[in-house]
C-alpha positions as a Markdown table, in Angstrom:
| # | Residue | x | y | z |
|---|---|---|---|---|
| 1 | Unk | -8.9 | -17.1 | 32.3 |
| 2 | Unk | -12.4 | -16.9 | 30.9 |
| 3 | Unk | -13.6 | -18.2 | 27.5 |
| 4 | Unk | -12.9 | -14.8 | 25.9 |
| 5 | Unk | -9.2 | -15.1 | 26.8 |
| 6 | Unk | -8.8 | -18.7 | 25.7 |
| 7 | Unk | -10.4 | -18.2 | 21.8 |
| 8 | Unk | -8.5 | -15.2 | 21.7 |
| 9 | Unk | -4.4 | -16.8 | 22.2 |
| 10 | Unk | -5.7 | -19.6 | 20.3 |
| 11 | Unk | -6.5 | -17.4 | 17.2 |
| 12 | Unk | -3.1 | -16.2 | 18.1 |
| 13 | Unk | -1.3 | -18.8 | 18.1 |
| 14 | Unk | -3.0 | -19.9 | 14.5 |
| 15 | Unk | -2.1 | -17.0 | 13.1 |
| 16 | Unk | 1.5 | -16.8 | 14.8 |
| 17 | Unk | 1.5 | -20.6 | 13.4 |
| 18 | Unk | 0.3 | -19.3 | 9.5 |
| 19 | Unk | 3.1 | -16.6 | 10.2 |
| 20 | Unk | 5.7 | -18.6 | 10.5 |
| 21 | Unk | 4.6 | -21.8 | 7.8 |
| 22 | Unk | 4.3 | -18.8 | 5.5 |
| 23 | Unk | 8.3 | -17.9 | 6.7 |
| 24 | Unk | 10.0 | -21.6 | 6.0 |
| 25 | Unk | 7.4 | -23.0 | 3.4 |
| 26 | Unk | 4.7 | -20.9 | 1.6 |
| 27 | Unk | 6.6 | -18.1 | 0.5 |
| 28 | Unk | 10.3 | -20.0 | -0.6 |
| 29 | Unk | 7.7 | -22.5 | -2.4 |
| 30 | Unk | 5.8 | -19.8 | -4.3 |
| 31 | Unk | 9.2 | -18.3 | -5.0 |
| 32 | Unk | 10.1 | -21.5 | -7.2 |
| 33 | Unk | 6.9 | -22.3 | -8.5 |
| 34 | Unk | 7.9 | -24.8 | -10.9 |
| 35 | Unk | 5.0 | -23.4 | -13.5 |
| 36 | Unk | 7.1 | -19.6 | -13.4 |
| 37 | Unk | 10.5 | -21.1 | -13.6 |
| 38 | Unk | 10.4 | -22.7 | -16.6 |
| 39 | Unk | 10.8 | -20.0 | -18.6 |
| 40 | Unk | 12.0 | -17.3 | -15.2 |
| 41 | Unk | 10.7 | -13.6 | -15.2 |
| 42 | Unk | 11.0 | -12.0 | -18.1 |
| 43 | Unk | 12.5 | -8.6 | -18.2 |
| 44 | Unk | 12.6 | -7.7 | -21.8 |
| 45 | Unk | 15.9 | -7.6 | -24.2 |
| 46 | Unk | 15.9 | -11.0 | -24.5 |
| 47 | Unk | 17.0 | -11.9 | -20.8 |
| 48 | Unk | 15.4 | -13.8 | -18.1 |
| 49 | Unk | 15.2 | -12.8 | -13.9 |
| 50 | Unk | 16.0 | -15.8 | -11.9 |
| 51 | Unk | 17.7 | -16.8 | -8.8 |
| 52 | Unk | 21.0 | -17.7 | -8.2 |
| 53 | Unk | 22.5 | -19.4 | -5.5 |
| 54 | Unk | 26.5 | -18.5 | -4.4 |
| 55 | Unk | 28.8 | -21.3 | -4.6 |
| 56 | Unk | 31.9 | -19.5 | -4.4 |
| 57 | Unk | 34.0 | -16.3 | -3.8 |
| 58 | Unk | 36.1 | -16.2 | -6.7 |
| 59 | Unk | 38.1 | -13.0 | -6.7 |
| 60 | Unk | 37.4 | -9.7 | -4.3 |
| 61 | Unk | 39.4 | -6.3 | -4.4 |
| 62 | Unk | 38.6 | -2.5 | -4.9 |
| 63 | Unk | 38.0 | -0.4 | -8.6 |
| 64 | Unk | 37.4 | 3.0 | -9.2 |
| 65 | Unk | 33.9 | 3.2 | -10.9 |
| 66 | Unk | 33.5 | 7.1 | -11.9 |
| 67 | Unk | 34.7 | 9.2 | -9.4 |
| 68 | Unk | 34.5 | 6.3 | -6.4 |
| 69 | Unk | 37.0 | 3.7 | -5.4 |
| 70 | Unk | 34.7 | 0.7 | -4.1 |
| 71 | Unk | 34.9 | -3.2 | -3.4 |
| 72 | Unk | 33.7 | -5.4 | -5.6 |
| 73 | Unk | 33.6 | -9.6 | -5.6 |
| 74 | Unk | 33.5 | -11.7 | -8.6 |
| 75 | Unk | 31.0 | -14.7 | -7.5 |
| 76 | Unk | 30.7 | -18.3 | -9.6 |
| 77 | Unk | 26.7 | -18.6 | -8.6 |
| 78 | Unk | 24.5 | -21.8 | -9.6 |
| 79 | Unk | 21.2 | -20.7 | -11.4 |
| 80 | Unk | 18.3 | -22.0 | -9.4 |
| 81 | Unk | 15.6 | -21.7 | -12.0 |
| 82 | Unk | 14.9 | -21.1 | -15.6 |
| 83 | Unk | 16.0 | -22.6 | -19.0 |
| 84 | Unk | 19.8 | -23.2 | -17.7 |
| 85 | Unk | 19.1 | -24.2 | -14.2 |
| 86 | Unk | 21.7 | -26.2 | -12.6 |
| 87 | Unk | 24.2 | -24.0 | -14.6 |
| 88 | Unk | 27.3 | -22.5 | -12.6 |
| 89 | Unk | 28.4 | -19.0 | -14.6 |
| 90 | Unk | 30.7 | -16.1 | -12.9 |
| 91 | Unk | 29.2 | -13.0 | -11.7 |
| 92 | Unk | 30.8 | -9.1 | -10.7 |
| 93 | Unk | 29.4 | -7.7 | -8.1 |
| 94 | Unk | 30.5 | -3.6 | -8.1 |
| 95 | Unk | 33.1 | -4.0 | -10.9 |
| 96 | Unk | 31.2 | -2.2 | -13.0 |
| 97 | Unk | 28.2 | -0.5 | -11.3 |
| 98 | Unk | 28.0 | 1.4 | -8.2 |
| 99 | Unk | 27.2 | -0.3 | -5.2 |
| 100 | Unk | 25.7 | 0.1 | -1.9 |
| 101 | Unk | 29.0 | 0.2 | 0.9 |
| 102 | Unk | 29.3 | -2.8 | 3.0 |
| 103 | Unk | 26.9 | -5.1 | 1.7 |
| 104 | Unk | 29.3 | -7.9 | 1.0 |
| 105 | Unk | 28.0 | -11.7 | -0.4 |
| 106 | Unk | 28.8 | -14.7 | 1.2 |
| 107 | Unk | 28.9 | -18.2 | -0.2 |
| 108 | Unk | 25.6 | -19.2 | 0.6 |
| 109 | Unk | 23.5 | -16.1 | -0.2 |
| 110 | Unk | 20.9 | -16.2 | -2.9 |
| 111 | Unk | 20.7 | -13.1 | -5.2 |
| 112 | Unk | 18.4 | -12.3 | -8.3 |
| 113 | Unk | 20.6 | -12.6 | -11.1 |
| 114 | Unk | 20.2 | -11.6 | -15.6 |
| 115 | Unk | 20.5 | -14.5 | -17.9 |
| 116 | Unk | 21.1 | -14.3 | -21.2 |
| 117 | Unk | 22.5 | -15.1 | -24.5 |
| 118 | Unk | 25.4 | -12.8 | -26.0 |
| 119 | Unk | 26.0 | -12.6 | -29.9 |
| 120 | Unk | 28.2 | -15.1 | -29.6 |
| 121 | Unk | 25.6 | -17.5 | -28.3 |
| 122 | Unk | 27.6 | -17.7 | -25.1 |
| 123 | Unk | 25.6 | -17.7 | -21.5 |
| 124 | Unk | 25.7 | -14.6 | -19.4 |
| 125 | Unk | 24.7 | -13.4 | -16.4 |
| 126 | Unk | 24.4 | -10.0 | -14.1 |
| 127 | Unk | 23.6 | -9.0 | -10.9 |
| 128 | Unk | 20.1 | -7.7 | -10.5 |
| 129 | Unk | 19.4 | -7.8 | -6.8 |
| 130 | Unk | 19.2 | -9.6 | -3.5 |
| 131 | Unk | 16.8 | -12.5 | -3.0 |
| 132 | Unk | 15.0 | -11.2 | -0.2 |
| 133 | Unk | 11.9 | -13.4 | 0.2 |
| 134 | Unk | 12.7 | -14.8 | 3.8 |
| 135 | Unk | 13.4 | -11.7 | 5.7 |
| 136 | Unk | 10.3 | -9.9 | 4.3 |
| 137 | Unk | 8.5 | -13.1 | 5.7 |
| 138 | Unk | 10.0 | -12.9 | 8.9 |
| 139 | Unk | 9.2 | -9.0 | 9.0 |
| 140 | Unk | 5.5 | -10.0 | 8.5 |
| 141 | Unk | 5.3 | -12.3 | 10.9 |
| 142 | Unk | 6.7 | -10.3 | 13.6 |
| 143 | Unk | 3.9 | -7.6 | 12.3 |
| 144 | Unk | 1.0 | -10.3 | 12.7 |
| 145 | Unk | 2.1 | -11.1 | 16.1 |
| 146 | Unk | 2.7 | -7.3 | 17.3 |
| 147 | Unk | -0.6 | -6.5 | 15.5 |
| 148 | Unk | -3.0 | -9.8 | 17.9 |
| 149 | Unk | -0.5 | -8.8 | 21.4 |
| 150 | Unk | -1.3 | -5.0 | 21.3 |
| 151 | Unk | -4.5 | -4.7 | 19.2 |
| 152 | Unk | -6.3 | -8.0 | 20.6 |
| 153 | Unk | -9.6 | -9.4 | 18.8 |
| 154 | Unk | -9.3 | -6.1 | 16.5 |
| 155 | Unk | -6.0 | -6.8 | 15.4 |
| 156 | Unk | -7.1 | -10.2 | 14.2 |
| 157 | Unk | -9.8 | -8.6 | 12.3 |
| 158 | Unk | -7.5 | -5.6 | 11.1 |
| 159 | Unk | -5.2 | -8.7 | 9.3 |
| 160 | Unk | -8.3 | -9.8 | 8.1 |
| 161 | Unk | -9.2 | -6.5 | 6.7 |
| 162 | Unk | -5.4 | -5.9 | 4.8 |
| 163 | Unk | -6.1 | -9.2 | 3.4 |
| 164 | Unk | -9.3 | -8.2 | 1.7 |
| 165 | Unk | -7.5 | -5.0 | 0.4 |
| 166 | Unk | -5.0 | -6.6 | -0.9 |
| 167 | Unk | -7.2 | -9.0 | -2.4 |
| 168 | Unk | -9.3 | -6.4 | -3.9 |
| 169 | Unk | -6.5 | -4.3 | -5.1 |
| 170 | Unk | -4.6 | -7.5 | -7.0 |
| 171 | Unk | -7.9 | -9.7 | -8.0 |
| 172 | Unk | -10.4 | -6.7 | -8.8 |
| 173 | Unk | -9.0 | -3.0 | -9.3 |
| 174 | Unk | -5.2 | -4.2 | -10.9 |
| 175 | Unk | -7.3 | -6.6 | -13.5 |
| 176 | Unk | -9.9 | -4.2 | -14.3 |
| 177 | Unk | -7.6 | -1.7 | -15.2 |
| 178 | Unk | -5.7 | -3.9 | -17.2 |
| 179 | Unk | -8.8 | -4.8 | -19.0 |
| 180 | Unk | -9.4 | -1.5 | -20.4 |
| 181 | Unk | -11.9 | 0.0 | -17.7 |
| 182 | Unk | -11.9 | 3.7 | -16.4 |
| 183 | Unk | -9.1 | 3.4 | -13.7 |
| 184 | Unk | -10.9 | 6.3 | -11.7 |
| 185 | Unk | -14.4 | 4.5 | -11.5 |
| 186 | Unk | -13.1 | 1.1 | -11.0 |
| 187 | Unk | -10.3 | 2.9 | -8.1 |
| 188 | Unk | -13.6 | 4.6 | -6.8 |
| 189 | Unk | -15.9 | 0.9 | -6.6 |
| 190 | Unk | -13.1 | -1.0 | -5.4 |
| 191 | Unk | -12.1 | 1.6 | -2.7 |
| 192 | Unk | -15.2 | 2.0 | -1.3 |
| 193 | Unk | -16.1 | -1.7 | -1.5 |
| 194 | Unk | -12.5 | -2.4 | 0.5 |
| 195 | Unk | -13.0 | 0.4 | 3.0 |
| 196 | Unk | -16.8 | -0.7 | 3.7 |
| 197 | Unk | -15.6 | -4.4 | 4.4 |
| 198 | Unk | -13.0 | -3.2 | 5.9 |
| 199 | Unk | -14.4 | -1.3 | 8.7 |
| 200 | Unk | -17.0 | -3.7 | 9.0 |
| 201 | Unk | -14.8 | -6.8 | 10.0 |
| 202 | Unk | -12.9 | -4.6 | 12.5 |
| 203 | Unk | -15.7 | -2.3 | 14.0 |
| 204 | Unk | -18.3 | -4.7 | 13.2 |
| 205 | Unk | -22.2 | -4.0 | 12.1 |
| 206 | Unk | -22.9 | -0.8 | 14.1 |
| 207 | Unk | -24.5 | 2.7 | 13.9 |
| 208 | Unk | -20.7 | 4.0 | 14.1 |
| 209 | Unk | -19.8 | 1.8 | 11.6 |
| 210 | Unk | -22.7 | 2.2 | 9.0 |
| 211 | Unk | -22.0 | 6.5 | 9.6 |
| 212 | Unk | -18.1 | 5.7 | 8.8 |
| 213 | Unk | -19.2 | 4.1 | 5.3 |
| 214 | Unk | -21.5 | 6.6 | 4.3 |
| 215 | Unk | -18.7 | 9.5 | 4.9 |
| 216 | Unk | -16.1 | 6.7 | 3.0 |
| 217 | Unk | -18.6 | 6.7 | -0.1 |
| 218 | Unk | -19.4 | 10.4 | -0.1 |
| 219 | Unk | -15.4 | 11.6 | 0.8 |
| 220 | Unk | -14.0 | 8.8 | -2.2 |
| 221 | Unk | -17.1 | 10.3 | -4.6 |
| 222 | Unk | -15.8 | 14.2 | -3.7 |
| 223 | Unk | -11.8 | 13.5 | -4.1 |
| 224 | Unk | -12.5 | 11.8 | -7.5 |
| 225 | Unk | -14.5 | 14.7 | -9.0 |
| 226 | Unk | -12.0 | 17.1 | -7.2 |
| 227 | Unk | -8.6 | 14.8 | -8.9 |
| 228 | Unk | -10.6 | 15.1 | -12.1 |
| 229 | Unk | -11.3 | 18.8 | -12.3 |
| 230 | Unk | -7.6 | 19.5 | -11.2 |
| 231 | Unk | -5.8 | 16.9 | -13.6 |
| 232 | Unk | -7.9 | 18.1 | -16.5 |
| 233 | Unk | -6.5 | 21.9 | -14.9 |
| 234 | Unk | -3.1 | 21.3 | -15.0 |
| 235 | Unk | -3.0 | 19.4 | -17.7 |
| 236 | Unk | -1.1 | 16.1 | -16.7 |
| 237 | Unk | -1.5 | 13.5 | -19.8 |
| 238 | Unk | -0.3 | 10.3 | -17.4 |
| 239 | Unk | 3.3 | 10.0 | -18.9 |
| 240 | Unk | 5.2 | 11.9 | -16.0 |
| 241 | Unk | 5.9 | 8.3 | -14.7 |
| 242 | Unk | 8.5 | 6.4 | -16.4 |
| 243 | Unk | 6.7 | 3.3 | -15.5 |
| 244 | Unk | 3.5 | 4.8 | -18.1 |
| 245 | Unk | 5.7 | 4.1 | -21.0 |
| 246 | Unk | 6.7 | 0.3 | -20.2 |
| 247 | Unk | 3.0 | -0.3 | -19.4 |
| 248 | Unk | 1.8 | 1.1 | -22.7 |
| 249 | Unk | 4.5 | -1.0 | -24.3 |
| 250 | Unk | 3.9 | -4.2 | -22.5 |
| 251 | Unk | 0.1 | -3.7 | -22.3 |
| 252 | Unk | -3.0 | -5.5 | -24.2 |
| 253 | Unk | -5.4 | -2.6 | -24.3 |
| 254 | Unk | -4.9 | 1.0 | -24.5 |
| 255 | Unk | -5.0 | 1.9 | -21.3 |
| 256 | Unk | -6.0 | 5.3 | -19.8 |
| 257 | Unk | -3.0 | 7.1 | -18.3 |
| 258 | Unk | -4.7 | 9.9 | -17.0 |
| 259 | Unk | -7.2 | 7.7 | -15.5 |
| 260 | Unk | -4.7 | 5.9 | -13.8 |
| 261 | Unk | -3.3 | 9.0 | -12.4 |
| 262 | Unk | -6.5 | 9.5 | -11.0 |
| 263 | Unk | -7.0 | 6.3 | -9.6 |
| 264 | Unk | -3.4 | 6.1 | -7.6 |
| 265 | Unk | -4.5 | 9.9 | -5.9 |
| 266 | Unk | -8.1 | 7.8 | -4.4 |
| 267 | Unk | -5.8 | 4.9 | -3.3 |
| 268 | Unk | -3.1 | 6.5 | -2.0 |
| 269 | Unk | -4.9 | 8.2 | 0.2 |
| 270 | Unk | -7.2 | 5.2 | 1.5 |
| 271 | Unk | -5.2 | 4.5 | 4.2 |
| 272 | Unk | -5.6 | 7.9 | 5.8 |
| 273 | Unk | -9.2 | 8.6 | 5.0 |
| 274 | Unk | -10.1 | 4.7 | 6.8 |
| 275 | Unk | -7.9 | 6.8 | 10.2 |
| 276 | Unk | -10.2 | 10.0 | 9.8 |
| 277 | Unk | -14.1 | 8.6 | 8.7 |
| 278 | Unk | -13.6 | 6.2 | 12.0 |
| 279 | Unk | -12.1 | 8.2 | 14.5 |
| 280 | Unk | -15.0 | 11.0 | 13.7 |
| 281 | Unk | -17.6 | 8.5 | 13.7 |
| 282 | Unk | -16.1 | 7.0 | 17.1 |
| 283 | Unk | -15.8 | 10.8 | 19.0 |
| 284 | Unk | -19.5 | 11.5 | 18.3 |
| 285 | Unk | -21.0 | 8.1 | 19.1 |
| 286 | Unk | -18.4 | 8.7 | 22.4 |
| 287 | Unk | -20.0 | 12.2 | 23.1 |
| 288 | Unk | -23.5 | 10.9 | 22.6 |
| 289 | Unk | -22.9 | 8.1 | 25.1 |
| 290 | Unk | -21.6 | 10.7 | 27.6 |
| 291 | Unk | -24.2 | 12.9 | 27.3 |
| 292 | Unk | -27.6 | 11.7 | 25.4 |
| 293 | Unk | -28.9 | 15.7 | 25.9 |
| 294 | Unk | -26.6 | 17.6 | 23.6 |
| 295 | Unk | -27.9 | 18.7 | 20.3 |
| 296 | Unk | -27.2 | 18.5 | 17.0 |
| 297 | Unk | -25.1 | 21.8 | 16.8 |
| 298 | Unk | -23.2 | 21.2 | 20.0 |
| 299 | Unk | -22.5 | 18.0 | 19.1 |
| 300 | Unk | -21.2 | 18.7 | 16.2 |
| 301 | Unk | -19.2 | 21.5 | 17.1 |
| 302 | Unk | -17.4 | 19.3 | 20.0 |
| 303 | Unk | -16.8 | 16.5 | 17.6 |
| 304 | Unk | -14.8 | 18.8 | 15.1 |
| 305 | Unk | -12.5 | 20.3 | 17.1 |
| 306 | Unk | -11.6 | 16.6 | 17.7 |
| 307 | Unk | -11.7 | 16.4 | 13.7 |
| 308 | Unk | -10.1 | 20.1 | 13.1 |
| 309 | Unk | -6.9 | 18.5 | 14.9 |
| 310 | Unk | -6.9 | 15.4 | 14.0 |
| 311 | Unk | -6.8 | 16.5 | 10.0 |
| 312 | Unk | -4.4 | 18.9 | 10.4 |
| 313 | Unk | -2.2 | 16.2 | 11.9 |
| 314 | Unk | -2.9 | 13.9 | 9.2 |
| 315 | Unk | -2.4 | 16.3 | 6.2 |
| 316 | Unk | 1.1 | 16.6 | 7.4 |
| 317 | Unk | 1.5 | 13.1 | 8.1 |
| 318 | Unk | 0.4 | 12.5 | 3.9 |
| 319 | Unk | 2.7 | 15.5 | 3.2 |
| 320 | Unk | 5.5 | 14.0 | 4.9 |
| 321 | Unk | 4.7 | 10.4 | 3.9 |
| 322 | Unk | 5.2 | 12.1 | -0.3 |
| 323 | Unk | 8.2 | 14.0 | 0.9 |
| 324 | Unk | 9.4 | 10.7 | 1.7 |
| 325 | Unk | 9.0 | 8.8 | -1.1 |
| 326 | Unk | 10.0 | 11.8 | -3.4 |
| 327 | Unk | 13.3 | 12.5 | -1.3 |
| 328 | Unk | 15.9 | 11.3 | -3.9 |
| 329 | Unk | 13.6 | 13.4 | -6.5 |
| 330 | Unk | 14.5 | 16.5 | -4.1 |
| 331 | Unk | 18.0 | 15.5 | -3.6 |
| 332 | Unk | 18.3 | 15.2 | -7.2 |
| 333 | Unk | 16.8 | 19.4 | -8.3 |
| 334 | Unk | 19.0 | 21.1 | -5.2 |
| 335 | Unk | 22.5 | 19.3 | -7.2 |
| 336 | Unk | 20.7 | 20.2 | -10.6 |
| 337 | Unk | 20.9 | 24.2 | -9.7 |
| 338 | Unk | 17.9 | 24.8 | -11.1 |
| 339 | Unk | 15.1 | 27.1 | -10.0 |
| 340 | Unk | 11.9 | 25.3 | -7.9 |
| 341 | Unk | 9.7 | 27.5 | -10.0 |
| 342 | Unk | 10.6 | 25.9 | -13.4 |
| 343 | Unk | 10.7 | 22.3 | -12.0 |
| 344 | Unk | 7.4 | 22.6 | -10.8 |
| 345 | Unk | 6.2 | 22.7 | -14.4 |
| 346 | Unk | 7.3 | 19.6 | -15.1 |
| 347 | Unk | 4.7 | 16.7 | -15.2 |
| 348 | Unk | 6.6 | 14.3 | -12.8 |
| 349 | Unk | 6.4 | 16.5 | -10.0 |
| 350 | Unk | 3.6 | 18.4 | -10.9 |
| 351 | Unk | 1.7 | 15.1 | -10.5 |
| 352 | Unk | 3.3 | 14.7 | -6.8 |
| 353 | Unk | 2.2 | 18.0 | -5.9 |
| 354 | Unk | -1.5 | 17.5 | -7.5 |
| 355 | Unk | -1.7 | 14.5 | -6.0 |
| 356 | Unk | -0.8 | 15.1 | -2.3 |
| 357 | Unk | -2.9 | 18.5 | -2.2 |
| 358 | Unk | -6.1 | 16.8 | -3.7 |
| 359 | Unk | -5.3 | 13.9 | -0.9 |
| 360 | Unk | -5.3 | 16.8 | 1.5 |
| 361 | Unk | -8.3 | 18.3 | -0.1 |
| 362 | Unk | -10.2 | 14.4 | -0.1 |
| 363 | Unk | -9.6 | 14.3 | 3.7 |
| 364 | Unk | -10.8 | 18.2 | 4.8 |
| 365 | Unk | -14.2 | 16.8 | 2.9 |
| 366 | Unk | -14.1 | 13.8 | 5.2 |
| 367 | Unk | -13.8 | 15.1 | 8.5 |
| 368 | Unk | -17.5 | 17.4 | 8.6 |
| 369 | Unk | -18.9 | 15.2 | 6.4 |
| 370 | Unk | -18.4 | 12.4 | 8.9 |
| 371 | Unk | -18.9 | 14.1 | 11.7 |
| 372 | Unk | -22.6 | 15.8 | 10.5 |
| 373 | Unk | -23.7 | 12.3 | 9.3 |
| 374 | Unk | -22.7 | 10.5 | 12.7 |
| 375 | Unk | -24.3 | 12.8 | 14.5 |
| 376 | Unk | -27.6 | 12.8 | 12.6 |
| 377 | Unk | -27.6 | 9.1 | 13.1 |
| 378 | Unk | -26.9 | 9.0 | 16.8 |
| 379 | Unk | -29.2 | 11.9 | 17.5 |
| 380 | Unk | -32.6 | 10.2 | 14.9 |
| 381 | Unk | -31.9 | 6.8 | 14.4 |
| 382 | Unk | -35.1 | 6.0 | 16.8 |
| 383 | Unk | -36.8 | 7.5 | 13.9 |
| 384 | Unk | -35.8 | 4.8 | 11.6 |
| 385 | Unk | -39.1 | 2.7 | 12.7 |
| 386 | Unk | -38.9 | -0.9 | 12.1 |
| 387 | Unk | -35.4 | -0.5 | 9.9 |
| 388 | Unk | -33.9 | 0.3 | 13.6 |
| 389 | Unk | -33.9 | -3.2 | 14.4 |
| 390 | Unk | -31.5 | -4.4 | 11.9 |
| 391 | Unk | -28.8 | -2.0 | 12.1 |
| 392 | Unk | -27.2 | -3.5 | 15.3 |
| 393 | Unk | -26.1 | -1.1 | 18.0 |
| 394 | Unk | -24.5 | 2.2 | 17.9 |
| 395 | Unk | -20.9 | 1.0 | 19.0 |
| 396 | Unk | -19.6 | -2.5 | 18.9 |
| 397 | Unk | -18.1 | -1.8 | 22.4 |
| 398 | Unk | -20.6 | -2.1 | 25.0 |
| 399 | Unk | -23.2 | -0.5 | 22.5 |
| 400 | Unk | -24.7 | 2.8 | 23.8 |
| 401 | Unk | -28.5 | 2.3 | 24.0 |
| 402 | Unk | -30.6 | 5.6 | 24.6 |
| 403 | Unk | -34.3 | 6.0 | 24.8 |
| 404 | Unk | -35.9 | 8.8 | 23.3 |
């Protein structure tokens, strides 16, 4: 096994390692941060979110809620955090609202629970949810190690990459827009800063690279202006969301709705346009390598037939991926009876369908862009003159090196 081999299962291992510390002592940890659970999370009307932990299984049976006959259990928990910590109160679980079939508690189980005071000043609680800190943790851990196995060195730097986007999403474009700032601009800069760093930690400081960037900045520039002239067209104010009207209630600043629309069309669609800019970029450095004689027009016509397929794939992939998301929403109109025609009017699926089909629209500018500005750099960077030198090689995989 040479040195290669060796760094790489060690940074495997540490990561496996982080994985697993994160499983059985970062994430539990951050989950009863002493500093949050003094007061628990608050969820307005006067009650607090906190955990609970099962201590018993005090009474279990069926009700009819509505037109169902389900289980329920009535549970003594112990609060785990918050004001009343240490507090033992009794808890229904499905006596009085619908639940899911077969998800039954055990003494043991840790569940998210509503605490309160009632008018009479006596403690309360009600079932919110299921504490489900630990299994996401194991989830993401079996993703880090699946992600270093298969992918190798580039799946190290890919979990470096999500961390940056998720650090740039939650420490730059979340406060920002919570600050006040255009959400579109400030989606825009931290989109295109993510995406650069991004591609640059897994594909590394290249020709292909520094072509995938420039189509990133150009395709994010061209779906913004596109999401604004379309928004402004149809006329969506920003309140088709439920969630608009709890964060104009709960927020500091006016915030700008429609901006914010704007903002979750260029991030939403991040993910698909980092696929497309760097599989584009990657063909033509590929075709160049093969063949070092083809010119600009026949390289750029094999490269898009690549690109023509590959978008047409992808498009339906984001379709799908909104279908998806929105299937309860679907569910929902065919039991309403009403005509497709008239529901499209309204604003919360109205702003589905904008915002899928200027996605779509954001990813059709990607795919020539990329490919035309790949090409011009494979086929002239010589002419770059002294500049040449510090722009590394044209791929980070063997590097393609062609006199001219």
């Amino acid at each position: 096994m040479n040195k290669g081999n060796y760094l790489f299962w060690i940074a495997a291992l540490v990561l496996v390692g982080l994985a697993a510390a994160l499983i059985w002592v970062f994430i539990p940890r951050l989950a009863a941060d002493p500093d949050n659970a003094a007061a628990g999370n608050r969820i307005g009307f006067g009650s607090d979110a906190v955990r609970a932990e099962i201590v018993a299984i005090v009474e279990e049976g069926t009700v009819q809620v509505g037109n169902v006959e389900q289980e329920y259990q009535l549970l003594r928990v112990e609060l785990l955090e918050g004001d009343w910590a240490g507090t033992q109160l009794e808890v229904d679980y499905g006596k009085r609202q619908t639940r899911p079939e077969g998800l039954n508690l055990d003494v043991g189980d840790r569940v998210i629970v509503s605490v309160g005071k009632n008018l009479d000043g006596y403690i309360s609680a009600y079932f919110m949810d299921f504490v489900r800190t630990r299994p996401i943790a194991v989830l993401f851990a079996t993703f880090v190690l699946f992600s270093v196995l298969i992918s190798g060195w580039k799946g190290v730097r890919g979990l470096m990459g999500m961390a940056v986007s998720l650090g740039v999403i939650v420490f730059y474009i979340i406060p920002q827009i919570l600050r006040g700032h255009d959400p579109l601009w400030v989606s825009v800069s931290g989109a295109f800063f993510l995406l650069a760093v991004t591609l640059y930690l897994v594909y590394g400081w290249t020709l292909k690279t520094h072509a995938a960037v420039l189509g990133t900045l150009l395709s994010l520039v061209i779906t913004a202006l596109l999401a604004g002239f379309f928004v402004d067209l149809t006329r969506l104010t920003g309140f088709g969301n439920e969630d608009a009207l709890f964060l104009v209630q709960q927020a500091d600043v006016q915030l700008n709705l429609r901006g914010l629309v704007l903002g979750g069309m260029l991030i939403g669609a991040l993910g698909v346009l980092d696929d497309l800019v760097i599989t584009q970029a990657s063909v033509v450095f590929e075709l160049h390598g093969l063949d070092s004689g083809l010119k600009l027009r026949e390289l750029y016509q094999r490269a898009m037939r690549v690109g023509q397929d590959h978008v047409a794939a992808t498009v339906n992939t984001l379709v799908l991926a909104y279908a998806g998301a929105a299937l309860p929403m679907f569910l929902l109109f065919s039991l309403s009876g009403e005509n497709f025609g008239f529901l499209l009017n309204l604003e919360y699926v109205a702003e589905e369908v904008v915002r899928t089909l200027v996605g779509s629209l954001g990813l059709f500018a990607a795919v020539p862009l990329t490919t035309l500005l790949s090409c011009l750099i494979a086929l002239y960077h010589h002419r770059l003159g002294a500049i040449r030198r510090y722009l590394g090689p044209e791929t980070g995989s063997g590097g393609h090196s062609h006199s001219h």
